[in-house]
Every structure is written in structure tokens, then in C-alpha cells.
C-alpha positions, 0 to 999 in steps of 0.5 A, a space after each residue: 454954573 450955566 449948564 448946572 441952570 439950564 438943567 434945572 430950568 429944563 426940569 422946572 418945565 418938566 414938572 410945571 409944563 408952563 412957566 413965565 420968564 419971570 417965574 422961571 427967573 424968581 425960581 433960578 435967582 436970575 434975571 428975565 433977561 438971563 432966562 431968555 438967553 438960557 431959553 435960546 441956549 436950550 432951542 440951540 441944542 436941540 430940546 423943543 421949548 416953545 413960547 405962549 404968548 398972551 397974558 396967560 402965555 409962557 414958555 413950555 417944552 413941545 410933544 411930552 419932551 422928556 429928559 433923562 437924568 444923564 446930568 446928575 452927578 455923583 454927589 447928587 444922585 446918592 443924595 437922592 437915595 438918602 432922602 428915601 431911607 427907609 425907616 419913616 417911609 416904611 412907617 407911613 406904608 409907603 415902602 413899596 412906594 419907595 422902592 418902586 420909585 427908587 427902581 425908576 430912578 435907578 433905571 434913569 441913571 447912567 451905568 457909572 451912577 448906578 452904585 449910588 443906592 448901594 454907596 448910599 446904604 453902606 454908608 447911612 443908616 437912619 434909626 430915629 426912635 430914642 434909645 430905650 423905647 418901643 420900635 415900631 410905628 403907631 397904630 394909626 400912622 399909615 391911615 392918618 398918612 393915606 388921609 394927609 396924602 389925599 386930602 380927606 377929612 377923618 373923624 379921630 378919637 384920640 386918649 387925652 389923659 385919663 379919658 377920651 375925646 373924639 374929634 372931626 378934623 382936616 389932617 394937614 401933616 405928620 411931623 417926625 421928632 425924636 421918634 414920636 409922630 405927630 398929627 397937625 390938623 385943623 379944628 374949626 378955624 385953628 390948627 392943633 397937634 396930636 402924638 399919634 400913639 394916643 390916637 384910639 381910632 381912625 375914621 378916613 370920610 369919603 370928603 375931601 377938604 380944601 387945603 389952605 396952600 399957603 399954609 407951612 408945616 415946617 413952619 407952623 412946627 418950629 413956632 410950635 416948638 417955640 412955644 411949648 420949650 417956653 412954656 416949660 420955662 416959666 422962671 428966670 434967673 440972673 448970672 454974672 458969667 465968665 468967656 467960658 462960662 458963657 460959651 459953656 451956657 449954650 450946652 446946657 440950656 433948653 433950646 438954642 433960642 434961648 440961650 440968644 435971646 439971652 446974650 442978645 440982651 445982655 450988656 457988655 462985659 464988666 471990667 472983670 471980662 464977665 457978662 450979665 444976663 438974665 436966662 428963662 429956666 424950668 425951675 430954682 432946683 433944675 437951674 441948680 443942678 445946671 449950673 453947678 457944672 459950670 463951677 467958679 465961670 458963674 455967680 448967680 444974682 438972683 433969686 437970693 434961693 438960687 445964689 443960697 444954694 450955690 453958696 452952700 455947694 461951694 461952701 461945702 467943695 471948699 471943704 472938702 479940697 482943704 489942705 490936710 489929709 482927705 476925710 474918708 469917714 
């Protein structure tokens, strides 16, 4: 564990060049006082840190000191080339970029560790686009890349409907989901997403804008996400369900927050075993069809349209199973 620390303590110098005890010690999930025994620990064996002080003071590794990557394990450097499958990056224009990267990261490991691209590539295959629609990435998606990566303003005409609108915006991120990408920038004082296959045209300025550092794409996203699976869920209903039903539920709703939220407000079981909860869905029919599936483990409360509907289909299933010859008419 000691060792697995001062390895990233040394490259936490590597890449920030000056870093304070405490920082280094919210970055390790340590104390200060650790930090300053691994910091003796490092001197001991060789590597050349030094300590600034002063209030603008902190540790830093003398002369450009540079490390191999000789303390990588197996797992971790085929993690390294899994995190640079090709697909998304080659997207954005980046695959050359990749590739050299990848070179350079090889040449650094150890000979016992330099299988680990082909391990990683036998092994892992990254295809992100849905089944059934056109592979490729869309028009605009290197140029909106190169802007997010450098910070540049970009005035973009983007197909909203039927007609077009164009708009001068801060390009924050790009977001990959489920084979479309997704443009998050900021309009004026707000932030807003567009799919980046309805972008027409793509003017990157020569000015840079101020990015706000504390903004979080993932983040941002996931509140995004939130929100649109909510508003496609405007109406509720409310089930009586059994132990099996209820876990059965969980595959069946939109979106895994919803279906929580409904259990965490639930009440207990009843004496019969079964729980009643009230659960956001689309509309009566799409409810209809996805709790036809969970058969006798749900009675549905309400709406009366909903528990109608249900009635009739096992109504009509009684029918059928029904002792006496099947009807085959």
C-alpha cells in the first residue's frame, strides 16, 4: 500500500510540479503528517524532492526529475490501453493522437509489459453506435472537438425542426451516449445541448472564452438526463405488488432513479407480503403493456382506466386456460 502511495505521490509532482502537504494529503486520502514521512521516504531512496517554503511554498521534484513508468502492474498498464480504444477518439480526429500516445506509453514500459496493447485489443472491442443506424461519426464532430479542446468560441447553425437557427456559443464539452453525440455549450448565461448530427455549420472564431473551472460535464450531464427521462413521464400510477414483482419492476421502468425513488417512498408490506407504491410512467397504454408482463405479482390501484384494462386481460387469459379442449377457431 506504502509504495502503491509514494509512486502516485511522486507523479502528483510530476504533473502539478509544486504541490502543498496538505494538498498532496486531500489528493492520497492521508494525513500531512504521512505526507511528510513519504517525502522523506522518496529523499531516502534517491528522487530529488525539495521543500519551498513560504506562504506560496510546497514541495516540488528538483532539475526536471522524471520517472519511468517501471511501477505499473499488469492490470494497470492494459488499463491504460483500454481507456484509448479507438472508436470515439478516431471520431473527434484524434486517432493519430492516440496512436502516438500509445507509442510513448509503450516505449516507457518494461519488456514484461509490453504485450499489454495487444492483450488489451484481443480482448476488448468497443462498438458504441446502436444496432440499426448509420456508423460514422457526424459532419462537424472533429471541428467542434478541436474548439472544445481549445477553448474557442464557434458561431453554429444548428436544424431545429423544420427550420434553422443559428447561434454564437462557448463550447464546454462533447458527451457520447448511446451512439449520438452531443454538443454542451453556453448561451449567454445558461448552458444548453445540442446532437451534433443536426449541426449544419461550423464557424470556430479566433477568440478564446473564459472557461468557468468549476463547471462539471459529468455532472451537468447526468442532471440533464434526469431531467429529460422525467419529462417523458408525466403520468403516475398506483400498484399493489408482490416480492417478485416488485423486483421484477426494476427492469422494466425508465430509468433506474425511478423506480428508487418509488420504493423509498413506499410504506411496508401489507399482510399479504405485497407493497404499494406509486410509479411515474409515460402514459396508461405504455404502463399497460409493461405490466401486463408481471402477470398476477401486480394489481394496479389506479387510474380506474389502467385497473380496466388489466381486468380485461386477465379476464380474457382466464378464458382461454379454462378447462376444456383449446379453441382453435
Amino acid at each position: 500500500m506504502r509504495a502503491s502511495r509514494l509512486i502516485s505521490l511522486l507523479l502528483l509532482l510530476q504533473s502539478r510540479e509544486t504541490m502543498t502537504a496538505g494538498e498532496l494529503a486531500r489528493e492520497l486520502e492521508v494525513s500531512e503528517r504521512t505526507i511528510y514521512r513519504d517525502v522523506l521516504a522518496l529523499s531516502a531512496a534517491g528522487v530529488p524532492v525539495y521543500a519551498d517554503r513560504g506562504r506560496a511554498g510546497g514541495y516540488r521534484l528538483l532539475g526536471g526529475y522524471r520517472t519511468r513508468l517501471t511501477g505499473l502492474t499488469r492490470d494497470e498498464a492494459e488499463a491504460l490501453f483500454l481507456a484509448g480504444l479507438p472508436g470515439p477518439a478516431g471520431d473527434m480526429g484524434l486517432a493519430d493522437a492516440v496512436a502516438s500516445a500509445e507509442l510513448k506509453v509503450l516505449a516507457a514500459l518494461p519488456p514484461a509489459l509490453r504485450d499489454a496493447p495487444a492483450r488489451a485489443g484481443q480482448r476488448f472491442h468497443l462498438d458504441v453506435p446502436g444496432w440499426f443506424r448509420e456508423v460514422g461519426p457526424p459532419a462537424w464532430l472533429a471541428e467542434l472537438a478541436g474548439a472544445v479542446w481549445r477553448d474557442r468560441t464557434v458561431r453554429l447553425r444548428y436544424r431545429r425542426g423544420e427550420r434553422e437557427v443559428t447561434r454564437e456559443l462557448s463550447p464546454y464539452g462533447l458527451v457520447l451516449k448511446s451512439g449520438t453525440w452531443y454538443l454542451v455549450a453556453r448561451v449567454g448565461d445558461g448552458f444548453r445541448t445540442y446532437r451534433v448530427d443536426r449541426v449544419v455549420d461550423v464557424e470556430v472564431g479566433a477568440g478564446t472564452f473564459e472557461r468557468d473551472e468549476g463547471f462539471d460535464l459529468a455532472g451537468y450531464w447526468r442532471e440533464q438526463a434526469e431531467e429529460f427521462l422525467r419529462s417523458m413521464l408525466p403520468a403516475e400510477v398506483t400498484l399493489r405488488l408482490s416480492a417478485a414483482g416488485l423486483r421484477r419492476l426494476r427492469h422494466l421502468v425508465d430509468g433506474p432513479f425511478v423506480y428508487d425513488e418509488a420504493v423509498a417512498a413506499a410504506a411496508g408490506p401489507d399482510g399479504q407480503g405485497r407493497v404499494v407504491l406509486r410509479l411515474p410512467v409515460e402514459s396508461v397504454e405504455v404502463a399497460y403493456s409493461q405490466l401486463l408482463t408481471l402477470g398476477p405479482e401486480v394489481e394496479v390501484l389506479d387510474p380506474p382506466e389502467l385497473r380496466a384494462l388489466m381486468a380485461d386481460a386477465a379476464t380474457r387469459a382466464a378464458a382461454l386456460y379454462s378447462p376444456g379442449e383449446p379453441d382453435q377457431r
